[in-house]
N, C-alpha and C positions, 0 to 999 in steps of 0.2 A: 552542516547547519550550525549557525554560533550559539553557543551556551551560556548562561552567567557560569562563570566559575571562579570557587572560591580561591582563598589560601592554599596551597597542597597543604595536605597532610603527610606526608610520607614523599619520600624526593625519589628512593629505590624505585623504579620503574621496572619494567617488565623482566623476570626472569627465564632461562634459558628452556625452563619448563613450561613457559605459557601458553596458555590456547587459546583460539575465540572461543568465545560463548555468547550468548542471548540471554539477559539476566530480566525474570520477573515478566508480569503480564502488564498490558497497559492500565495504568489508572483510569477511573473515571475521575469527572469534573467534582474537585475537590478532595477527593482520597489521599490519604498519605501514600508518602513513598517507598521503595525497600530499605530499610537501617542494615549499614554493613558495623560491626561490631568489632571491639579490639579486641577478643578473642572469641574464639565458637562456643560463644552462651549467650543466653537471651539474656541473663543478668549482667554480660559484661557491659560495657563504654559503649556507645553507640560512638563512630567514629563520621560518617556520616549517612546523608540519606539521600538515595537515586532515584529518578521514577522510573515505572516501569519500561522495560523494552531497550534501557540503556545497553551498548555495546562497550561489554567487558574484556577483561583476561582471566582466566581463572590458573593458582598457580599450584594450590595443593589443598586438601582434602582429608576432614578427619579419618581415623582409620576404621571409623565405623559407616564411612561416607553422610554424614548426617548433616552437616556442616562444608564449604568450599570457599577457601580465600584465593580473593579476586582485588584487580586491582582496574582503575576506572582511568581513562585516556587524558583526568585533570590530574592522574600520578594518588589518588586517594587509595588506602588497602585496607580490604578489612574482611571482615566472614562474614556470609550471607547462609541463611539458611538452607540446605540441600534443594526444597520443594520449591523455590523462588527461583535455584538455576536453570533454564532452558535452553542444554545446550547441542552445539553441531556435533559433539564431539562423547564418547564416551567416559563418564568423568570419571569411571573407575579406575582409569588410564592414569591418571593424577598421581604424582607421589603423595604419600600421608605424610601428617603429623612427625617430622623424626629421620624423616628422609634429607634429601641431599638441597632442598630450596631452603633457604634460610633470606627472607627477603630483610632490613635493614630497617626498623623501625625508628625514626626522627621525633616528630614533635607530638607534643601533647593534643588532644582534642580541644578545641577552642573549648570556651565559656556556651556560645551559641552556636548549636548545631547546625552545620549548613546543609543547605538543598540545591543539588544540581537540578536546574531549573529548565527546559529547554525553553527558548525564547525565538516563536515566531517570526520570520523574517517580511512574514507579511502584513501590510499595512489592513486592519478588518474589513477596510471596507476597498472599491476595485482605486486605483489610484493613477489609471491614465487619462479617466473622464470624469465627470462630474457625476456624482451619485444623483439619480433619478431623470440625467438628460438619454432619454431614451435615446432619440437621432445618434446623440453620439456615442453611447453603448451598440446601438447596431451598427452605425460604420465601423467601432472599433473589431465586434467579432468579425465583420465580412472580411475584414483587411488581414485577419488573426491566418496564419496557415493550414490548410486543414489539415496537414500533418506537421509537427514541431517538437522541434530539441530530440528528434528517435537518434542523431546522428552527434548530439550535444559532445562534448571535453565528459560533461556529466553523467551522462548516460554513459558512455565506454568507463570511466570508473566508477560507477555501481555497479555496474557488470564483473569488474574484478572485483568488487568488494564482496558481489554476491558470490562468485566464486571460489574466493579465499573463505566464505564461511560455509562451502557447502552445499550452494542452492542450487537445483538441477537446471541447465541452461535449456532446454529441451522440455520444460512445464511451466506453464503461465496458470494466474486464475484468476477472476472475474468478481469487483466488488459490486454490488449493484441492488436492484430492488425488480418490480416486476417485468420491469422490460429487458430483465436479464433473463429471467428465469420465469418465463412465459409457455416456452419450446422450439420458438422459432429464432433464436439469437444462438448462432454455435451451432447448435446439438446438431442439427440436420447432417452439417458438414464433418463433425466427428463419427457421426452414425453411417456414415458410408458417399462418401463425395462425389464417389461413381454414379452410386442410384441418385441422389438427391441433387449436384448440382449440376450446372452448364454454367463453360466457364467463359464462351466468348472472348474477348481478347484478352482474357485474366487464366490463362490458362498455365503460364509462369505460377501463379499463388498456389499452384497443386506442390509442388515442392517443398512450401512452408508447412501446408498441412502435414505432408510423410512427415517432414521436419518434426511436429506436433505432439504424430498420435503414436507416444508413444504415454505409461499407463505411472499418472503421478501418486497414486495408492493402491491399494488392494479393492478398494470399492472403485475404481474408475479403470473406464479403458484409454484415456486420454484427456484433453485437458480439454478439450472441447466439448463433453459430455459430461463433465465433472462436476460434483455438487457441489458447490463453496460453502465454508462456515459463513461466507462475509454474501453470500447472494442471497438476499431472502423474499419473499413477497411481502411487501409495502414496507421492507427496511428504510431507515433512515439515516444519515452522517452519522449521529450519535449513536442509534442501535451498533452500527459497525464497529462501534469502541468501548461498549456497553459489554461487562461478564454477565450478564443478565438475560443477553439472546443467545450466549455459547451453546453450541449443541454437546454433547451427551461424550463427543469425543475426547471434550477440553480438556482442561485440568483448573481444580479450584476455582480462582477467580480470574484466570484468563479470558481475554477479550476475542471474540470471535474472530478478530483483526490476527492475534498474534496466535492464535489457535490453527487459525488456517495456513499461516507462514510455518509454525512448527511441524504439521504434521505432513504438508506437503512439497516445504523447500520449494518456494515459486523463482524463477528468476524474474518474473514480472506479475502485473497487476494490473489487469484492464478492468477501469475504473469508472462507472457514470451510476453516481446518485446525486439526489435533488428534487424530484419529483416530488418526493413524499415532503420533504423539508422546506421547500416553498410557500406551504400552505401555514407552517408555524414559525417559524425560524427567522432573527433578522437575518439582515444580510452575513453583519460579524459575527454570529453564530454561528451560520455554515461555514462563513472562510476558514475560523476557528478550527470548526471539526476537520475539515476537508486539508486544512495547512497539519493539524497532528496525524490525519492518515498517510499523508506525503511525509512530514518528517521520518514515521515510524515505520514506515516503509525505507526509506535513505536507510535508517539505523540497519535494519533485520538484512539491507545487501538486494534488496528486490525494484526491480525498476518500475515506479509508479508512474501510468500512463491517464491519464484524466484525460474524461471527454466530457464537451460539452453538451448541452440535453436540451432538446423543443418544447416553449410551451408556445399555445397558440397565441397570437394578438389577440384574437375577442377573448381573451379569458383577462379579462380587465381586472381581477382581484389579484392576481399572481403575475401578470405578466412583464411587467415592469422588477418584480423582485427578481424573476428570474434570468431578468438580464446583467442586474446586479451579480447573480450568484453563478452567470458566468464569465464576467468580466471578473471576478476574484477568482477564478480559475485557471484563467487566463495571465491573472499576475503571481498564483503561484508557480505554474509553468516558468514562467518567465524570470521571477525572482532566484527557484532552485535549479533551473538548466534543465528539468525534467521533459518527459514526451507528453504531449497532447494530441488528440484527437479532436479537431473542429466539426462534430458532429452539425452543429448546431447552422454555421455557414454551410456547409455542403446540402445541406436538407430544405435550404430556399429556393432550392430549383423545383421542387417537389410539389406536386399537389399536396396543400393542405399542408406546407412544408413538412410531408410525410407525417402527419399524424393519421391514425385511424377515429371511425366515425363515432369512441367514446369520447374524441378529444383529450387522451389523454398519453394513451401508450404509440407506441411507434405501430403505422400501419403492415400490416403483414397477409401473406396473402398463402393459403396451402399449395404448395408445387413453386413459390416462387422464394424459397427463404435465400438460398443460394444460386437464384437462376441471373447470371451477371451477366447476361445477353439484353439486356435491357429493364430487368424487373426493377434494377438498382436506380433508374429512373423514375418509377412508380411510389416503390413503395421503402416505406423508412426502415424498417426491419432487415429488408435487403442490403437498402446502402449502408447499413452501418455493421452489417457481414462483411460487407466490402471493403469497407477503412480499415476495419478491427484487422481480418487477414493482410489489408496492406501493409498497414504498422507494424505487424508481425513479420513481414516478409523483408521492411527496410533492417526490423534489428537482428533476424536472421541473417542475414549475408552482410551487413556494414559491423554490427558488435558482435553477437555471439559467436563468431567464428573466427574472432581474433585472440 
């Protein structure tokens, strides 16, 4: 993803002691950034300032571990506060202060302090149709794949990236709002696939599951059953990136986003919010949030999977934004090489294009969450069981196994 970036400061690049790390939590809108300083005090130089979730090196470590100089991929070095590092790696491991890293210090800090800035690759608003020409926002989804980029240049290298930092290839998790976290999305299928589904001629996707269920923390027995920091009932884009919804796990002012990459190493992230965001949000608001969950996803190594999401035609106050809001979904896929799920086309064959009768959430039926004998027909809660384990099953055997 491209960055503004400044001057180097520092030209000595990465020493033979370096490690990745995960530095800092995400900002919210408007927050300052992390200051790396020219030496480990809060009274030194501020040398400059990163935002949260940047992907660092860290090279050594005061000897009281309180302090960790790091160096940043535009070649900037400086110390960061101990509580700020988030990393894959244990940083006691670091040599200290006095040991054998002696990194080369160059130039003075400018006059004006810069900020590595990340800078959106996507245009706010959707940029293949015309903003508000419905007709052609719907043909664009219909023609959209309902599966896309699982097999991208892209995808296979976040895969390595997530790997070179750590991330379990074998645990996925789920950002989403109440159509995630309902009971009938997943859970059925990680709670015993035997008892609950029929797999009809999907009987291949049992493999992906073993693949699955195996237990990405101590409170979970698999990833399909698993509570996310980032699933919540009536979460929003911005709750998702908000220190303000972190649950009790987090740390400081970690965002519920990087709280759940931390504690459970995803190599993916099945992604569909909107729902909520429709109702206040413009367009370039959500693409906004939704293009920094994808960035910061890129950065943390985890393959961010966005799916599009039904709202009904009669619902004439929202329905038009949210074709907006998934036509920018659709160009952030497209922009960063990432995977998509076309919920949204696959679910017009659907009565009611699979919504249930609040109008609102994905229709669902008891005994039929994972019944892919035909229920995937019926009802929307099922078919999007169905994608979700599809999509899982292309980058089981195409990426994660390479």
């Amino acid at each position: 993803t491209p960055v503004s970036t400044p001057e180097p400061i520092h030209t000595e690049v990465v020493s033979a002691f370096s490690i990745p790390v995960l530095i800092g939590s995400l900002n919210v809108a408007d927050a300052p950034g992390i200051p790396l300083y020219r030496e480990p005090s809060p009274d030194a130089e501020k040398v400059v300032i990163i935002p949260g979730g940047t992907v660092v090196h860290a090279q050594r470590r005061t000897s009281d571990g309180t302090w960790i100089e790091i160096i940043t991929d535009q070649g900037a070095v400086g110390w960061a506060a101990a509580p700020d590092v988030f990393a894959v790696v244990d940083l006691a491991s670091l040599p200290s202060i006095g040991g054998e890293v002696q990194p080369t210090l160059i130039a003075a800090a400018p006059d004006i302090l810069p900020t590595l800035t990340i800078t959106p690759t996507l245009n706010p608003v959707p940029t293949a149709v015309t903003l508000g020409d419905v007709p052609a926002m719907e043909q664009r989804l219909r023609e959209t794949p309902i599966l896309l980029n699982l097999t991208s240049e892209r995808t296979y290298w976040l895969f390595q990236r997530g790997r070179d930092f750590g991330k379990r290839p074998d645990v996925f998790t789920t950002i989403g709002d109440s159509n995630t976290t309902n009971g009938d999305y997943l859970q059925p299928i990680g709670m015993g696939a035997d008892t609950y589904c029929t797999w009809g001629d999907y009987a291949y996707l049992q493999a992906t599951v073993d693949y699955f269920s195996v237990a990405p923390s101590d409170e979970s027995s698999n990833s399909f059953v698993h509570h996310s920091e980032t699933a919540q009932k009536g979460f929003s884009s911005a709750a998702v990136l908000d220190p303000f919804w972190a649950g009790g796990i987090c740390r400081g002012s970690e965002s519920p986003l990087m709280c759940e990459f931390r504690t459970i190493q995803p190599i993916a992230a099945i992604i569909m919010i909107g729902g909520i965001d429709v109702n206040d949000l413009t367009t370039a608001e959500y693409a906004a949030n939704m293009q920094t969950i994808v960035t910061t996803s890129i950065q943390q190594g985890v393959i961010p999977i966005l799916t599009t999401f039904v709202v009904l035609p009669n619902r004439d106050d929202v329905y038009e934004r949210s074709l907006e809001f998934n036509n920018a979904l659709v160009d952030i896929a497209t922009t960063e090489g990432t995977p998509l799920i076309n919920l949204w086309a696959a679910a017009q064959s659907l009565p009611d294009d699979g919504i249930g009768p609040d109008h609102t959430h994905l229709k669902a039926q008891v005994g039929s969450f994972c019944a892919f004998d035909g229920a995937q027909q019926q009802f929307g809660g099922t078919l999007r069981n169905l994608l979700t384990l599809q999509a899982l099953d292309v980058l089981r055997q195409n990426v994660l196994s390479r």
